[in-house]
N, CA, C and O atoms as CSV, one atom per row, in Angstrom:
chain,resi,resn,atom,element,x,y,z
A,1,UNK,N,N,0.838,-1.193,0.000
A,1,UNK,CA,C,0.000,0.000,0.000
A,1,UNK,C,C,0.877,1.248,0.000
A,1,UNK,O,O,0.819,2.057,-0.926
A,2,UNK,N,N,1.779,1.413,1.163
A,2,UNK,CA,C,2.709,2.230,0.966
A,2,UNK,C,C,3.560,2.647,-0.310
A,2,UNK,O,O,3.919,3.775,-0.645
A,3,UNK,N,N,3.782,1.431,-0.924
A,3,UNK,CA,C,4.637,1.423,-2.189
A,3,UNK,C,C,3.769,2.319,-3.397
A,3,UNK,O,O,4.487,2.771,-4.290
A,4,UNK,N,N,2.569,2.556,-3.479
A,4,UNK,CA,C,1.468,2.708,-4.071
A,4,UNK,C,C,1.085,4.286,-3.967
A,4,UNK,O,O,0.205,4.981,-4.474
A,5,UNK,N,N,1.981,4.482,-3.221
A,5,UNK,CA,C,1.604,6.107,-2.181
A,5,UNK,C,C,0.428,6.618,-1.868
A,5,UNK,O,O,0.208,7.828,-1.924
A,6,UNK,N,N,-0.509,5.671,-1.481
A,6,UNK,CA,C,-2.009,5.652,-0.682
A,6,UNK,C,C,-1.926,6.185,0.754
A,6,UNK,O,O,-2.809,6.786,1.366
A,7,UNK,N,N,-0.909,5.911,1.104
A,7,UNK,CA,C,-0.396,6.407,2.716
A,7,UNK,C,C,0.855,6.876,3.022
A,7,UNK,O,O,1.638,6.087,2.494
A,8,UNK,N,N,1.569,7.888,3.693
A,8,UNK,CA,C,2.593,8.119,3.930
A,8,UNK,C,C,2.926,7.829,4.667
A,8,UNK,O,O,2.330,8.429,5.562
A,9,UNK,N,N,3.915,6.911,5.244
A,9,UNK,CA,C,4.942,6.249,6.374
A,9,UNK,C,C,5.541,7.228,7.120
A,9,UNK,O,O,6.486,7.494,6.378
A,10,UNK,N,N,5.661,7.985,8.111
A,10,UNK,CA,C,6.594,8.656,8.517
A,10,UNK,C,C,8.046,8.773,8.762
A,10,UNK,O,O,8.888,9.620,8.465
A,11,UNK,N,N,8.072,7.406,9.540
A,11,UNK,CA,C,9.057,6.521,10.060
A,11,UNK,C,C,8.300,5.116,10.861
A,11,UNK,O,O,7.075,5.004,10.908
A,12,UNK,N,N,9.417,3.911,11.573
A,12,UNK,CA,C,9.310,2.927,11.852
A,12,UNK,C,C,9.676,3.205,13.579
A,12,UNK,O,O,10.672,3.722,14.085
A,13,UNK,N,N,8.820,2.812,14.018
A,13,UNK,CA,C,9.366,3.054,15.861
A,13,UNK,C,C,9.777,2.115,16.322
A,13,UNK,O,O,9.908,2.109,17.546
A,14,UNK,N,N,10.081,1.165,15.705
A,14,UNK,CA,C,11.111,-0.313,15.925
A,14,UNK,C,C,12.113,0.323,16.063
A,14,UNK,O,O,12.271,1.352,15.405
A,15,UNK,N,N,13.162,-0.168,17.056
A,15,UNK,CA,C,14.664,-0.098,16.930
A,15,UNK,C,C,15.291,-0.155,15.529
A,15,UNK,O,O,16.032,0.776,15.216
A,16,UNK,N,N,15.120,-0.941,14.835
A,16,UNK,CA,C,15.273,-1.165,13.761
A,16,UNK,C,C,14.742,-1.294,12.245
A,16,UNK,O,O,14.178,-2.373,12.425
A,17,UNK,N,N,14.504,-1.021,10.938
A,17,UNK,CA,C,13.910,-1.019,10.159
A,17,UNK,C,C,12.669,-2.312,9.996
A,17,UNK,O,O,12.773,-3.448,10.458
A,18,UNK,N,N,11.785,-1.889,9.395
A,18,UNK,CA,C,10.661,-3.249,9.070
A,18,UNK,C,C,11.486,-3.977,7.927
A,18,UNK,O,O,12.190,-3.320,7.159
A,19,UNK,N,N,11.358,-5.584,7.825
A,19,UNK,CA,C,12.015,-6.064,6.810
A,19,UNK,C,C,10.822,-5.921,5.922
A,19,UNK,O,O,11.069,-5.929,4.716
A,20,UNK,N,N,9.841,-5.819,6.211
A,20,UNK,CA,C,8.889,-5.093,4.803
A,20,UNK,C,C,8.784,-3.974,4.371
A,20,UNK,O,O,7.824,-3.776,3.626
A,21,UNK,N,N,9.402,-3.215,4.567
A,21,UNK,CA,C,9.963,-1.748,4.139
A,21,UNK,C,C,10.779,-1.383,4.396
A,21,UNK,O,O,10.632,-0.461,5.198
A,22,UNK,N,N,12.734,-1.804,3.899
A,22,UNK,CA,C,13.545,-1.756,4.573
A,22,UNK,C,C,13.636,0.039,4.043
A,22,UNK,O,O,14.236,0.727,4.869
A,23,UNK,N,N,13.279,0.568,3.191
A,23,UNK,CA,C,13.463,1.724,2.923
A,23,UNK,C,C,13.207,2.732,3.408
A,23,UNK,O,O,13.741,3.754,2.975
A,24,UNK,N,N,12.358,2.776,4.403
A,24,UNK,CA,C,11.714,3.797,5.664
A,24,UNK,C,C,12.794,3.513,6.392
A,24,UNK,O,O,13.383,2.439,6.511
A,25,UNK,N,N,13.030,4.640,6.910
A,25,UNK,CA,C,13.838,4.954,8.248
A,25,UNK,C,C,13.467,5.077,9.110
A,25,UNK,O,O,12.637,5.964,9.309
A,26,UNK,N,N,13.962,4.099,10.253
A,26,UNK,CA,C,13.660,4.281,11.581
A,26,UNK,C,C,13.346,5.772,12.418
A,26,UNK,O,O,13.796,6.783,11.878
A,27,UNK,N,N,12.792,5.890,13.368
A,27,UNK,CA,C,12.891,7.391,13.768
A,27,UNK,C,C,13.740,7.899,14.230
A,27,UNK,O,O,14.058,9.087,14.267
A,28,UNK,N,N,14.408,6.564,14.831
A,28,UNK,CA,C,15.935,7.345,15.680
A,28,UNK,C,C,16.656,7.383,14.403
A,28,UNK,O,O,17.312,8.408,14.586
A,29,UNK,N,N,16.920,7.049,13.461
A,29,UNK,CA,C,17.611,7.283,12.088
A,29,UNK,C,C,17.562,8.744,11.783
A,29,UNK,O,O,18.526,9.418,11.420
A,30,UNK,N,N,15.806,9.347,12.047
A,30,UNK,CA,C,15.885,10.564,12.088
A,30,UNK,C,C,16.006,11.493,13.138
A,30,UNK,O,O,15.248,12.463,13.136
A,31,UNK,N,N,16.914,11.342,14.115
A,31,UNK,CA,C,16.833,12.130,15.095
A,31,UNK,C,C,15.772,11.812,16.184
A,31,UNK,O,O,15.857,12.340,17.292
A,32,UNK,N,N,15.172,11.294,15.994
A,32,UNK,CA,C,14.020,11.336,17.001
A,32,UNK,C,C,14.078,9.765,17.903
A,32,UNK,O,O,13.925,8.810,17.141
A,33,UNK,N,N,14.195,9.531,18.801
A,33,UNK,CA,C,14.865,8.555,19.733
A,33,UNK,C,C,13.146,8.061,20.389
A,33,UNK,O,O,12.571,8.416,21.418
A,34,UNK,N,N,12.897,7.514,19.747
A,34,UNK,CA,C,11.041,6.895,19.775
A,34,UNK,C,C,11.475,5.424,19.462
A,34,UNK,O,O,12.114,5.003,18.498
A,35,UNK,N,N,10.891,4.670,20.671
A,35,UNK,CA,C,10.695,3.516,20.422
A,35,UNK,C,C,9.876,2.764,21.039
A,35,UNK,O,O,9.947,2.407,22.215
A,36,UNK,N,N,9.030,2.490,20.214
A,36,UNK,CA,C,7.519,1.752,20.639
A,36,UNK,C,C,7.529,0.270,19.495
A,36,UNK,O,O,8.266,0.221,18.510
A,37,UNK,N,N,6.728,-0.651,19.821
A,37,UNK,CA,C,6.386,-1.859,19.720
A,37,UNK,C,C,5.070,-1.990,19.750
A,37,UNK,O,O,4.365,-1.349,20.528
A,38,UNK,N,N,4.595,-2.892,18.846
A,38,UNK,CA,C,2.968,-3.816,19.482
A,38,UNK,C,C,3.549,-5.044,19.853
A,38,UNK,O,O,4.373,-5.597,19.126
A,39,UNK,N,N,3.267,-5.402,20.678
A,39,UNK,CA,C,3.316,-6.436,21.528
A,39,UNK,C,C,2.276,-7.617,21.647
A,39,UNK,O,O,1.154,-7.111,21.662
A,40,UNK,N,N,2.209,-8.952,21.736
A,40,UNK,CA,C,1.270,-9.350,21.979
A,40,UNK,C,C,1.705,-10.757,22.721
A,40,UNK,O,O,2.114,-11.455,21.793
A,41,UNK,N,N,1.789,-11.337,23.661
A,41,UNK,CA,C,2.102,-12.281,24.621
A,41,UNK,C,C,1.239,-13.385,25.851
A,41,UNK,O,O,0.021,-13.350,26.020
A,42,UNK,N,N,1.927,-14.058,26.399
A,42,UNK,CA,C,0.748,-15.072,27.131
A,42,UNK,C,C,1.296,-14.229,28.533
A,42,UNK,O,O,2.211,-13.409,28.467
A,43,UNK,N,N,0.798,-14.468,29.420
A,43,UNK,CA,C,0.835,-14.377,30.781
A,43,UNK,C,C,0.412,-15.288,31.814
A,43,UNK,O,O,-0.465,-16.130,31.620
A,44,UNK,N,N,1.080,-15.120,33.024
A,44,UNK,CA,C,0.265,-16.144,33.683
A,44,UNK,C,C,0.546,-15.410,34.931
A,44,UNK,O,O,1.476,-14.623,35.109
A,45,UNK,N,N,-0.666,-15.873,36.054
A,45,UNK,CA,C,-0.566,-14.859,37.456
A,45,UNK,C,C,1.087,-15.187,38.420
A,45,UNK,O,O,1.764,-16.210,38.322
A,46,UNK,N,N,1.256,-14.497,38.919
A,46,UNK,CA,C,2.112,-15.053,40.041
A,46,UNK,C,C,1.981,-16.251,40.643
A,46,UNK,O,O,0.878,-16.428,41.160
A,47,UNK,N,N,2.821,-17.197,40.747
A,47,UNK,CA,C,2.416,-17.985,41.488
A,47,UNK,C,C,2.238,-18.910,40.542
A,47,UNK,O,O,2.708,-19.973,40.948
A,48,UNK,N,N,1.818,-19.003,39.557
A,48,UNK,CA,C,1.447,-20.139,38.260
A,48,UNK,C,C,2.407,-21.148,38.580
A,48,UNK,O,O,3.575,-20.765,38.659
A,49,UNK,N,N,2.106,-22.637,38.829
A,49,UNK,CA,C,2.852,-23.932,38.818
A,49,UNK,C,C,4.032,-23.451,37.828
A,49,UNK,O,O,3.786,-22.741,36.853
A,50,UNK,N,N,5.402,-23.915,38.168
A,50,UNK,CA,C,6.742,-23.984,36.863
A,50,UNK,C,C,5.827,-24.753,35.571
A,50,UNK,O,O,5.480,-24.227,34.513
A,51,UNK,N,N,5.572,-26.151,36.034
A,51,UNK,CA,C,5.100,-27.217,34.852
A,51,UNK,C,C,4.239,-26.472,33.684
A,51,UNK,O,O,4.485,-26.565,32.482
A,52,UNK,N,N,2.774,-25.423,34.493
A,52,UNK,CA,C,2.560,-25.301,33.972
A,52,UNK,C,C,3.179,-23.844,32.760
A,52,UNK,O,O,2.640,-23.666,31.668
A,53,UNK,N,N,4.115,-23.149,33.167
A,53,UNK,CA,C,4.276,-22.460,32.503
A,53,UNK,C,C,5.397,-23.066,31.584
A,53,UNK,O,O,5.361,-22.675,30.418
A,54,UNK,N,N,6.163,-23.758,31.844
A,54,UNK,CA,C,6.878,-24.545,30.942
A,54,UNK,C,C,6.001,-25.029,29.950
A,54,UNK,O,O,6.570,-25.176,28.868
A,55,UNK,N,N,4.250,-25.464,29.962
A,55,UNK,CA,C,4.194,-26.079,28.892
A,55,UNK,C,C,3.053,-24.460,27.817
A,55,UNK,O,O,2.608,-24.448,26.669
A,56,UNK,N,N,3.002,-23.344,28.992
A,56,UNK,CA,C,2.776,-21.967,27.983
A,56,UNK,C,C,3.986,-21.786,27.088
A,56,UNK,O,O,3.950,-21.655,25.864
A,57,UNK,N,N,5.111,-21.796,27.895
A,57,UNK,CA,C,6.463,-21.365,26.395
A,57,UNK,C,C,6.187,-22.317,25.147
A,57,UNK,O,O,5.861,-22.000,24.003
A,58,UNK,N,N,6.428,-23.672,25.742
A,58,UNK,CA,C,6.740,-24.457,24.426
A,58,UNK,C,C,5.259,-24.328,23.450
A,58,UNK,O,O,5.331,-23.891,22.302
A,59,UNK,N,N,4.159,-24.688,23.956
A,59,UNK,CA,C,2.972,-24.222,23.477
A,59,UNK,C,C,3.372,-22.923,22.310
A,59,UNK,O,O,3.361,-23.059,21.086
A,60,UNK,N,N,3.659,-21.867,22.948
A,60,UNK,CA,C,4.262,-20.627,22.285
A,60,UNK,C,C,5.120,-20.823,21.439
A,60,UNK,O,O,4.912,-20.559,20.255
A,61,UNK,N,N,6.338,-21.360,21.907
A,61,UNK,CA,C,7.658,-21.649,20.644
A,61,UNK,C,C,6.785,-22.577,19.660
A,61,UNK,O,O,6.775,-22.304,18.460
A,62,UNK,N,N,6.063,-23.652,20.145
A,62,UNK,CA,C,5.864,-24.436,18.612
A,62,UNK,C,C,5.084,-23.456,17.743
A,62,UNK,O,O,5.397,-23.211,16.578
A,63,UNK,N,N,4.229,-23.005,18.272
A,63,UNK,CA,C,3.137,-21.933,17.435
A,63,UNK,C,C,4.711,-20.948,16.399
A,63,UNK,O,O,4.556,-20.758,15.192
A,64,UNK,N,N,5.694,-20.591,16.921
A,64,UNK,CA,C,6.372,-19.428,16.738
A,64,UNK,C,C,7.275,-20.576,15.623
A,64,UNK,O,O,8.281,-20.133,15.068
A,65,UNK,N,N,6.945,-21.681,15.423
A,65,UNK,CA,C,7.844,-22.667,14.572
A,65,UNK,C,C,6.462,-23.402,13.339
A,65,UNK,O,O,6.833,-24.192,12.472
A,66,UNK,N,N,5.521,-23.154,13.408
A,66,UNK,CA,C,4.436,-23.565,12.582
A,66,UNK,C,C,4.881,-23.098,11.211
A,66,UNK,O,O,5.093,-21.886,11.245
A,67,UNK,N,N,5.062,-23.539,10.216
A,67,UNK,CA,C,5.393,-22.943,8.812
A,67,UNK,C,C,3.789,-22.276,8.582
A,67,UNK,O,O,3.720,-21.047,8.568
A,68,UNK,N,N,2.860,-22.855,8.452
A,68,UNK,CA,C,1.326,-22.218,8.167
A,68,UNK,C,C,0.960,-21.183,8.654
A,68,UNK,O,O,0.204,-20.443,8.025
A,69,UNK,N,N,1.552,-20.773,10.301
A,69,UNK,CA,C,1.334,-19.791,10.948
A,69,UNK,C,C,2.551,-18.456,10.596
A,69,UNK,O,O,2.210,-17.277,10.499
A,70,UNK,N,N,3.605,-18.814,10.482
A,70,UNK,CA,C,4.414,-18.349,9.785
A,70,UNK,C,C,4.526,-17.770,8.403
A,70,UNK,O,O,5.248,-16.826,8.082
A,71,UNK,N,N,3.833,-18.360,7.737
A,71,UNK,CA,C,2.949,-18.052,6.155
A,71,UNK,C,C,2.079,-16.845,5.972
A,71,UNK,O,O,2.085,-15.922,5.159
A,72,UNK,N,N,1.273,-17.184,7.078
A,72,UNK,CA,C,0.153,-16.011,7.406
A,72,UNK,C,C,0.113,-14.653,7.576
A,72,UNK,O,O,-0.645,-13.808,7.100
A,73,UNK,N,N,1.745,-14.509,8.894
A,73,UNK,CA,C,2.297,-13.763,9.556
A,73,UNK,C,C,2.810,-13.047,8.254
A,73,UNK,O,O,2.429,-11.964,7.810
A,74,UNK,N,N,3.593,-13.746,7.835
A,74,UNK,CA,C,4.220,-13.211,6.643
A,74,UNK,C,C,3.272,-12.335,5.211
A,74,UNK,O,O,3.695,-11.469,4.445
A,75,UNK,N,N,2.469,-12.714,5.250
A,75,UNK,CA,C,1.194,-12.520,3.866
A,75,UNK,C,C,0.490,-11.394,4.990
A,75,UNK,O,O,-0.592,-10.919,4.644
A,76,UNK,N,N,1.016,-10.992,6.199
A,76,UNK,CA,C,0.084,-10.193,6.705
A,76,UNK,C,C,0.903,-9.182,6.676
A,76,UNK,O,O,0.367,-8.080,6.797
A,77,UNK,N,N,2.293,-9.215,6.524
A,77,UNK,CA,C,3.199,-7.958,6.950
A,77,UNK,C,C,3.428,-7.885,8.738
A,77,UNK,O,O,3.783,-6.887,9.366
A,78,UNK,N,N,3.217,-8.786,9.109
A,78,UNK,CA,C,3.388,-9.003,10.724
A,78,UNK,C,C,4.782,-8.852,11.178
A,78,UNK,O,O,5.409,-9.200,10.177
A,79,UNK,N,N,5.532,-8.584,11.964
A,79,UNK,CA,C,6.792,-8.594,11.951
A,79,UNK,C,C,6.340,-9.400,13.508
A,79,UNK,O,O,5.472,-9.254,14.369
A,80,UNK,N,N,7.530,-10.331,13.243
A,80,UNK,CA,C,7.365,-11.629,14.957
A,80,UNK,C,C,8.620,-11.220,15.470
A,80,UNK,O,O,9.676,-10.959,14.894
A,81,UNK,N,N,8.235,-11.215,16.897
A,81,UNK,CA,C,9.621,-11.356,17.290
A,81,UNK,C,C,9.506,-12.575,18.663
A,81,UNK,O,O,8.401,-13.013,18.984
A,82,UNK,N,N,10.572,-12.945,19.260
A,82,UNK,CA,C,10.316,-14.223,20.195
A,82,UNK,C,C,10.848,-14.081,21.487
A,82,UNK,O,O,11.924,-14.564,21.837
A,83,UNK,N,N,10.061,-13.390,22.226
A,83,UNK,CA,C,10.644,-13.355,23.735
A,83,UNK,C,C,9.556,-14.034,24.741
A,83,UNK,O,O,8.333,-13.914,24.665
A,84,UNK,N,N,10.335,-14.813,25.750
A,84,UNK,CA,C,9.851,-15.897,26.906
A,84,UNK,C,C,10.259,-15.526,27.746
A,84,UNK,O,O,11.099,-14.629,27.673
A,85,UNK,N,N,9.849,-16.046,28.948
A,85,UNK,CA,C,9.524,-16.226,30.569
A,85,UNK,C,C,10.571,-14.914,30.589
A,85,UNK,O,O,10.161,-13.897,30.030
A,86,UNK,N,N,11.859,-14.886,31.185
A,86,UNK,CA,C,12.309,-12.941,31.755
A,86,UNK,C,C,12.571,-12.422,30.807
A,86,UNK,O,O,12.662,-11.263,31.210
A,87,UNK,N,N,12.866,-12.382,29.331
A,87,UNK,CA,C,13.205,-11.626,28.662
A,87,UNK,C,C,11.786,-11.206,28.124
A,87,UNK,O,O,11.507,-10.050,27.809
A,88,UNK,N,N,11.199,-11.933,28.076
A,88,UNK,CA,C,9.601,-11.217,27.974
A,88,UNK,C,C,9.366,-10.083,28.732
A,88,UNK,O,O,9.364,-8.906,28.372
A,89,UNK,N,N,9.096,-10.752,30.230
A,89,UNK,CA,C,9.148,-9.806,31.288
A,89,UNK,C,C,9.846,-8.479,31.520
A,89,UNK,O,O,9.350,-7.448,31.973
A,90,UNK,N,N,11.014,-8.687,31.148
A,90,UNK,CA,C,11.988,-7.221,31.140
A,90,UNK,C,C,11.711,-6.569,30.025
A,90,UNK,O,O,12.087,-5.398,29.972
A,91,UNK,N,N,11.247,-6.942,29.275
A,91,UNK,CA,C,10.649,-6.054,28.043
A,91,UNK,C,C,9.303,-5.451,28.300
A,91,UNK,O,O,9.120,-4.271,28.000
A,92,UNK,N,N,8.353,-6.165,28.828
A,92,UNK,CA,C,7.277,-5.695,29.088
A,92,UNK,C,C,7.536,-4.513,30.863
A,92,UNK,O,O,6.888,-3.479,31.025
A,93,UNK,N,N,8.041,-4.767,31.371
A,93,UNK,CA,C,8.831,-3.660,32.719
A,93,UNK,C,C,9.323,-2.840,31.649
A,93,UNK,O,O,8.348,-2.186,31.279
A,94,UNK,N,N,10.057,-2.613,31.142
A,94,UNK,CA,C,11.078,-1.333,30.037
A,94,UNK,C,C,9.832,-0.889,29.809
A,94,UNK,O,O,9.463,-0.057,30.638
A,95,UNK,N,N,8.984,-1.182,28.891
A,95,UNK,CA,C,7.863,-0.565,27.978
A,95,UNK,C,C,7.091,0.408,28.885
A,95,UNK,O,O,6.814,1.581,28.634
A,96,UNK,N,N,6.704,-0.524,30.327
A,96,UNK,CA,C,5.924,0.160,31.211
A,96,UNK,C,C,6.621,1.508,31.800
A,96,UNK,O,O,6.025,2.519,32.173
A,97,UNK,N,N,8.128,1.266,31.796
A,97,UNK,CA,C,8.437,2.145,32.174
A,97,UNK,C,C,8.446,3.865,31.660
A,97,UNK,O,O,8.450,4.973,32.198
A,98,UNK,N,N,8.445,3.106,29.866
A,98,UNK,CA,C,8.788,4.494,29.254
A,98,UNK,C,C,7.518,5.063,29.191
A,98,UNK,O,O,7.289,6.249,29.428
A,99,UNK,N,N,6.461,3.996,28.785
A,99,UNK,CA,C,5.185,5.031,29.504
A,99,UNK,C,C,4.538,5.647,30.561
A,99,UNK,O,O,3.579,6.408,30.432
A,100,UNK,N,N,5.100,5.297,31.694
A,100,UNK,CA,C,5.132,6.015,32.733
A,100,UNK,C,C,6.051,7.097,32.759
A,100,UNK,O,O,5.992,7.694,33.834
A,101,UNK,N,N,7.066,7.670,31.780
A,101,UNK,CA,C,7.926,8.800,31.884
A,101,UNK,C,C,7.103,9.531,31.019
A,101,UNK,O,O,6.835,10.710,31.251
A,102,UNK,N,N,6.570,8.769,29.782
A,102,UNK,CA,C,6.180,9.973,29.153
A,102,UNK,C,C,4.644,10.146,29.307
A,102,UNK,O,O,3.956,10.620,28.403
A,103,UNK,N,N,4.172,9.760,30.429
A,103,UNK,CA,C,2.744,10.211,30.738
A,103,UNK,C,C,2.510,11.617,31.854
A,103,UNK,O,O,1.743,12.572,31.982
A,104,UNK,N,N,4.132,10.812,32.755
A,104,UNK,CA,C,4.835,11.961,33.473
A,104,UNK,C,C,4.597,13.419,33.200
A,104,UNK,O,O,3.951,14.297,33.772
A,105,UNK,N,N,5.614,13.348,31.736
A,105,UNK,CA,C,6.297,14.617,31.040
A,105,UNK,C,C,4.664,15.185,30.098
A,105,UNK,O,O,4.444,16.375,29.873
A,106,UNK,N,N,4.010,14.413,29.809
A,106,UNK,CA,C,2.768,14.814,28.745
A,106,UNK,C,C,1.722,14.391,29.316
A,106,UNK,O,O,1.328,13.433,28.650
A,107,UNK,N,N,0.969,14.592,30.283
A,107,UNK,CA,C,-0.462,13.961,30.594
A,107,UNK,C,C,-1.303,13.554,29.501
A,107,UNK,O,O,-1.023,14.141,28.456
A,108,UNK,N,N,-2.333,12.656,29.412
A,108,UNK,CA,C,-3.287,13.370,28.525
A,108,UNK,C,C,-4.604,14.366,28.990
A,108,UNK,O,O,-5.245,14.073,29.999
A,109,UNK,N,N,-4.797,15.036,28.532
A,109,UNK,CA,C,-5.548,15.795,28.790
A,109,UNK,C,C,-7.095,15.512,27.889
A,109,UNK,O,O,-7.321,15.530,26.679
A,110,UNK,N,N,-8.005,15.249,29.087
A,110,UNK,CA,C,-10.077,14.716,28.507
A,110,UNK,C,C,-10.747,15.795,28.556
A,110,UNK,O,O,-10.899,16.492,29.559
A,111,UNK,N,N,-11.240,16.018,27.334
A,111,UNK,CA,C,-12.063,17.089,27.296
A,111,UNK,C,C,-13.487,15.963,27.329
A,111,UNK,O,O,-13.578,14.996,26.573
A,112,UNK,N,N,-14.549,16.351,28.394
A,112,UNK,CA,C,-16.052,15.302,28.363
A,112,UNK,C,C,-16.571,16.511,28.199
A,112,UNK,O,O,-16.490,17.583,28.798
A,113,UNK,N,N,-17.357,15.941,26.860
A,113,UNK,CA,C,-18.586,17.111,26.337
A,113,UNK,C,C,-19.966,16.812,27.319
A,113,UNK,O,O,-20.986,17.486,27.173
């Protein structure tokens, strides 16, 4: 769609370029030090049995190894990435964090009609 110039891309708020548009530049490429993600992950409460979360990862990794699901991802423009049990976690803490600085620095502000 982009290629088509139906929409203008600004930039990519990945650390790094989309491999489906390696030609957009990141934002920190342009000066601008923005980095946001969609995210989407399993969870489980505190306390969750080991067993059972051992069998949420692998559950997860096989899904993240499916060629069909992988196909899809791909025909969707999805970009995957693969983080488990703390590196999940420390990613999802970082994220929280930077939105808590910049909710800090920028409230939003509700206008109710």
């Amino acid at each position: 769609m982009y290629e088509a110039c139906k929409i203008c891309i600004l930039g990519v708020m990945a650390e790094d370029r989309h491999t489906f548009a390696p030609s957009i530049d990141t934002f920190s490429e342009q000066g601008y030090p923005i980095f946001m993600e969609s995210m989407r992950g399993l969870a489980a409460l505190k306390g969750t049995a080991k067993d059972k979360i051992a069998h949420l990862i692998e559950a997860f990794s096989k899904t993240m190894r499916n060629p069909k699901f992988l196909a899809e991802s791909k025909a969707l423009r999805l970009p995957l990435g693969k983080r488990t049990g703390k590196k999940y976690g420390q990613r999802l803490r970082q994220l929280r964090e930077i939105c808590l600085d910049l909710w800090k620095k920028h409230p939003l502000e509700i206008n109710l009609f």
